[in-house]
C-alpha positions, 0 to 999 in steps of 0.5 A: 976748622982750620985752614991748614986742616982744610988744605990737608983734605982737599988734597987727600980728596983729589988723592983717593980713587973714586969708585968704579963702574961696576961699584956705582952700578951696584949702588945705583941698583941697590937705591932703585930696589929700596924705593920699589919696595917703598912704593910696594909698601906704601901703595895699600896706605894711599888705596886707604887713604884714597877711600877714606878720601872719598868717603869724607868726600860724600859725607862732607858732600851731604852734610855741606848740602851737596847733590848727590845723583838723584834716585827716582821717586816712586809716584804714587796718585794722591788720594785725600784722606779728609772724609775718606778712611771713614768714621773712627777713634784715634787710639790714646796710649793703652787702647787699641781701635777697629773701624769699618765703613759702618762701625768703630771700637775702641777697647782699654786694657783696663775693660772700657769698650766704646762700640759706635755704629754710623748711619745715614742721617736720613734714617733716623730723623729724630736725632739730636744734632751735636757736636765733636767732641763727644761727651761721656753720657750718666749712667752705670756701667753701660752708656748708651746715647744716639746723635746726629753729627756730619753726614752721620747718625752715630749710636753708641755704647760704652761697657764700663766695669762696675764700679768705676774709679775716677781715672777710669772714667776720665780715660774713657772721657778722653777716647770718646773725645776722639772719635772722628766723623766725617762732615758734611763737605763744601762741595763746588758746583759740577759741570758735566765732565766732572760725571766721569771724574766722580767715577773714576775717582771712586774706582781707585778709592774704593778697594782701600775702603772696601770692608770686605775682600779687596779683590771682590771690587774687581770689575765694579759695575758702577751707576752715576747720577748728579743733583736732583737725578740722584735716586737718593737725592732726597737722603742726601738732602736730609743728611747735608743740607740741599745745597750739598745734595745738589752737587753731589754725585750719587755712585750706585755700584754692584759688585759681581763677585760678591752677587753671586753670593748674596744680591744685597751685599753686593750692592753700595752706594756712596755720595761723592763731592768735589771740593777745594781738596779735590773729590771727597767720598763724603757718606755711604748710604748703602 
């Protein structure tokens, strides 16, 4: 731009009127009511960008390892599972399996059954002892062998089809392999305070362990005796060894519900032990 051409309006500026009152008013009115409606229009924008702060906020808080406010935690007294869900088979793939205190079944698709039943040791003396695994005994469509393993007599058969190939035979192999049976416990001497430890413990174990209806253990009239005052003591001793049978709990229980019924029935036994792991339920010999 020239410097004339600068001069020439620089004085046309002082020249023209400026804007009145009123006029400045109406566009200072006209300013203010644009940037309301900008504010209106953008205040749904930052609620979403607020929220989708805070939900980055919480997600980066968890993933970068950041505390969120602890919930409470449902505390539920820990019961050991060793020697307590009783005998039984671990199911492979294609088998479903049944167990009780006294009984174990395993059935395949393809028509195997194995059917265990668990006995004291002490009732059947002659048995030959083994170990686990369990080995798939000779013979034709029904197996049938009878062992002495753990605490436990254990007499089973395994229903086979006629004819069987060799891959049937190889899945029943395996199944009979997984059959688990509690063992004898290493049980850590007793003081007598622990007389009362045993029957409470056994009072909290007993309706998940029950055969029957768990509502019939209700109000369980329970008998405690220790070592060699155990009215079974000699069982024990057949079955695990004097060491174990000395100090084992014996828990005699009667059960009123059930007696109104049947007398026998109504009445259980049970061996409990305290170990490194805490009690252990290690046989039912009644």
């Amino acid at each position: 731009m020239s410097d004339d051409l600068e001069r020439r309006l620089r004085e046309a500026g002082h020249r023209l009127p400026g804007p009145t009152d009123t006029e400045t008013q109406a566009a200072r009115s006209g300013v203010l009511g644009t940037r309301r409606r900008s504010r209106r229009r953008l205040l749904p924008v930052l609620a979403a960008a607020v929220l989708a702060g805070g939900a980055f906020g919480v997600g980066y808080a968890v993933a970068a390892g950041g505390k969120e406010k602890p919930t409470p935690k449902l505390v539920v007294e820990h019961v050991p599972t060793r020697l307590n869900s009783g005998p039984g088979f671990v199911p492979a793939q294609g088998w479903t399996t049944t167990a009780s205190a006294t009984t174990a079944t395993a059935r395949s698709a393809n028509g195997v059954s194995i059917v265990a039943h668990f006995f004291p040791a002490s009732t059947k003396p002659a048995a030959p002892q083994r170990l686990l695994p369990l080995r798939l005994p000779a013979g034709e469509a029904t197996r049938h062998l009878v062992v002495h393993v753990g605490a436990y007599v254990v007499d089973v058969t395994v229903g086979l089809p006629s004819n069987p190939s060799a891959a049937l035979l190889a899945s029943a192999r395996e199944e009979l392999g997984r059959l688990i049976v509690p063992s004898c416990p290493v049980a850590l001497p007793l003081a007598p305070r622990h007389v009362d430890q045993a029957a409470r413990y056994l009072r909290k174990w007993l309706p998940s362990h029950y055969d029957g209806n768990p509502a019939d253990v209700a109000g369980a009239l329970m008998s405690v005796r220790v070592g060699q005052a155990m009215p079974r003591h000699g069982e024990a001793q057949v079955d695990c060894g004097a060491a174990v049978a000395a100090r084992s709990v014996e828990i005699d229980v009667i059960l009123p519900k059930v007696s109104k019924v049947s007398a026998s029935l109504s009445e259980l036994t049970f061996f409990v032990a305290k170990t490194s792991h805490g009690w252990v339920v290690w046989e039912r010999a009644r």
